[in-house]
N, C-alpha and C positions, 0 to 999 in steps of 0.2 A: 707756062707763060713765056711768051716771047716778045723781046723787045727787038723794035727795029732799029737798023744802025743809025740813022738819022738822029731819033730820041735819046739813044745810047749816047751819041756823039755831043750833043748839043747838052746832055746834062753833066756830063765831064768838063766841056767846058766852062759850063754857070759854075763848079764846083770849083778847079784849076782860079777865074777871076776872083771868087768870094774868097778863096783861102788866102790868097797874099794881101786883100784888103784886110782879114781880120789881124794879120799877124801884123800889117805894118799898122792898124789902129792902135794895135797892142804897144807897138814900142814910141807912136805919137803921144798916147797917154801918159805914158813914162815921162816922156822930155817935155812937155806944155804940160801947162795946166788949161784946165776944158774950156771951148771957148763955144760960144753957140755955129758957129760955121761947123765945128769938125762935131757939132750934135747931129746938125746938118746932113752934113756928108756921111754921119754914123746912118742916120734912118734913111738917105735915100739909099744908100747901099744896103740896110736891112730890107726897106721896100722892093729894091730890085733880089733881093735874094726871096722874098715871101712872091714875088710876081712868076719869077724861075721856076719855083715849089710847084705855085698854085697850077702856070700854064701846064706843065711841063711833068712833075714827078707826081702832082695828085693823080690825073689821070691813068698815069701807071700802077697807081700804089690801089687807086680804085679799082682799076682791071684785075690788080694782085688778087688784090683779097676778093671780087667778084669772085674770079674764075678759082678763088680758094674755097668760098663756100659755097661755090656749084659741085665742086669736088668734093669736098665732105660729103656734103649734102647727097650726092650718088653714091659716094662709098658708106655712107651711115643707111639709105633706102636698101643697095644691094646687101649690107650686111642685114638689113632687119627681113628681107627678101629669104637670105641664106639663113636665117635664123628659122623663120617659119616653115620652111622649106625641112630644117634640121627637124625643129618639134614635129611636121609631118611625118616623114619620116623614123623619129622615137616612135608616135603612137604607132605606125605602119606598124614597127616592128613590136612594140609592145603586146601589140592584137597577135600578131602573129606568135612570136610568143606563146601567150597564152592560149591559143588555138593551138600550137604546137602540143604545149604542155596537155591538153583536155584531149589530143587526140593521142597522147602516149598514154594517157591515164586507163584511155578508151580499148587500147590495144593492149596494155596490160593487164588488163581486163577480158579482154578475149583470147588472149593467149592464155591467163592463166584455167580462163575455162574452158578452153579449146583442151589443156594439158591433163587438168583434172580430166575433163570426157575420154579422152585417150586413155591414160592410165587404169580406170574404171573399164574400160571397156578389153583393154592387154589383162587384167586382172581376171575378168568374168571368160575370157576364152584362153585363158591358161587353167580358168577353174575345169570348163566347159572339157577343157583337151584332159585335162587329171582324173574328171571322171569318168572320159569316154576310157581312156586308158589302162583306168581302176574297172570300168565294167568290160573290155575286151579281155584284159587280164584276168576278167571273174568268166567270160563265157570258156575264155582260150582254155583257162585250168578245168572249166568244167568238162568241157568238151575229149580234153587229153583223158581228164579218168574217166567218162564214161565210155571211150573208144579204148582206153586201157582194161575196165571191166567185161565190156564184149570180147574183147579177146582172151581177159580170161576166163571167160564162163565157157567160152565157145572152147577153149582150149579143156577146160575143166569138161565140158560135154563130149569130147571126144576121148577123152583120155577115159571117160566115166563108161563111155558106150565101149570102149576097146575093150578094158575090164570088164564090164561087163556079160560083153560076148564071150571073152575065155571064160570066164567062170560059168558062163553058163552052157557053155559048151564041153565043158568039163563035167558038172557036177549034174547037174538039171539034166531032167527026161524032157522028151520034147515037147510036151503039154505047159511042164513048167517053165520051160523056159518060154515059149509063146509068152504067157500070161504074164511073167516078169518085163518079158520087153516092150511090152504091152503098155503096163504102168509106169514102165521107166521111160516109157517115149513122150505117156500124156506129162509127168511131169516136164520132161524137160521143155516139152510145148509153153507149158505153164510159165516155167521159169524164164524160157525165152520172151514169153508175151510183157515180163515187167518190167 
């Protein structure tokens, strides 16, 4: 609120006149005893001090306090403006919030069955890889002895038919011997075919 100089002026002066009237009533009082003249003089001088008031300071006093409860009154609307605007905002984030929370629940949820599928599945193809492993391991070993058996039969048939020939080139007529190499040949046919 702003006063202007004029009003400023003019109520300093009503103030400056009433003050030395009340101080010199003061000390007439003192010296006379009351007479109706200086009852007189007491109320028009109060009259003119309630006339000063009335012209002069109410106006102000009324602008005061208007423009004081215009002021409240926008600072209590913006505060109840900022208030509502505040609890908006709570729920905003309350909801959010909680949709936060439902989507973390949601994801820990899919993560932990994303993990478990995972694990299950690293679990069945390390089974998968142990057994291919366990049966290469089972073909590999079979493989090596029956290519180790071929060799030694084959090596046992040769070693059998050497012997054989000396012996029977040794000891055997040639009739005999035909007929022994004869039988020694179906078998080894035999023995090869198993």
């Amino acid at each position: 609120m702003k006063l202007s100089a004029y009003k400023f002026h003019v109520t300093i002066a009503a103030l400056a006149v009433l003050i030395p009237s009340v101080a010199g009533a003061a000390e007439t009082a003192a010296e006379t005893p009351g007479s109706w003249l200086t009852l007189g003089f007491f109320a028009a001088n109060f009259a003119a001090f309630l006339f000063i008031v009335i012209r002069f300071a109410a106006p102000l006093a009324r602008s005061f306090f208007t423009d004081r409860a215009a002021s409240i009154r926008s600072s209590l609307e913006k505060s109840q403006r900022a208030l509502a605007e505040a609890e908006a905002l709570a729920g905003a984030a309350e909801s959010r919030k909680s949709a936060l929370a439902a989507e973390l629940a949601r994801v820990k949820v899919e993560f932990e069955t994303e993990t478990n599928f995972q694990a299950a599945r690293i679990r069945e193809l390390a089974r998968a890889g142990a057994e291919r492993h366990k049966r290469d391991g089972q073909m590999t070993a079979g493989a090596i002895a029956e290519a180790a058996q071929r060799r030694v039969r084959a090596r046992l048939a040769a070693a059998s038919a050497r012997l054989a020939r000396d012996l029977i080139a040794r000891d055997f007529s040639a009739d005999d011997q035909g007929r022994l190499i004869d039988g020694f040949m179906d078998r080894l046919g035999q023995e090869g075919r198993r």
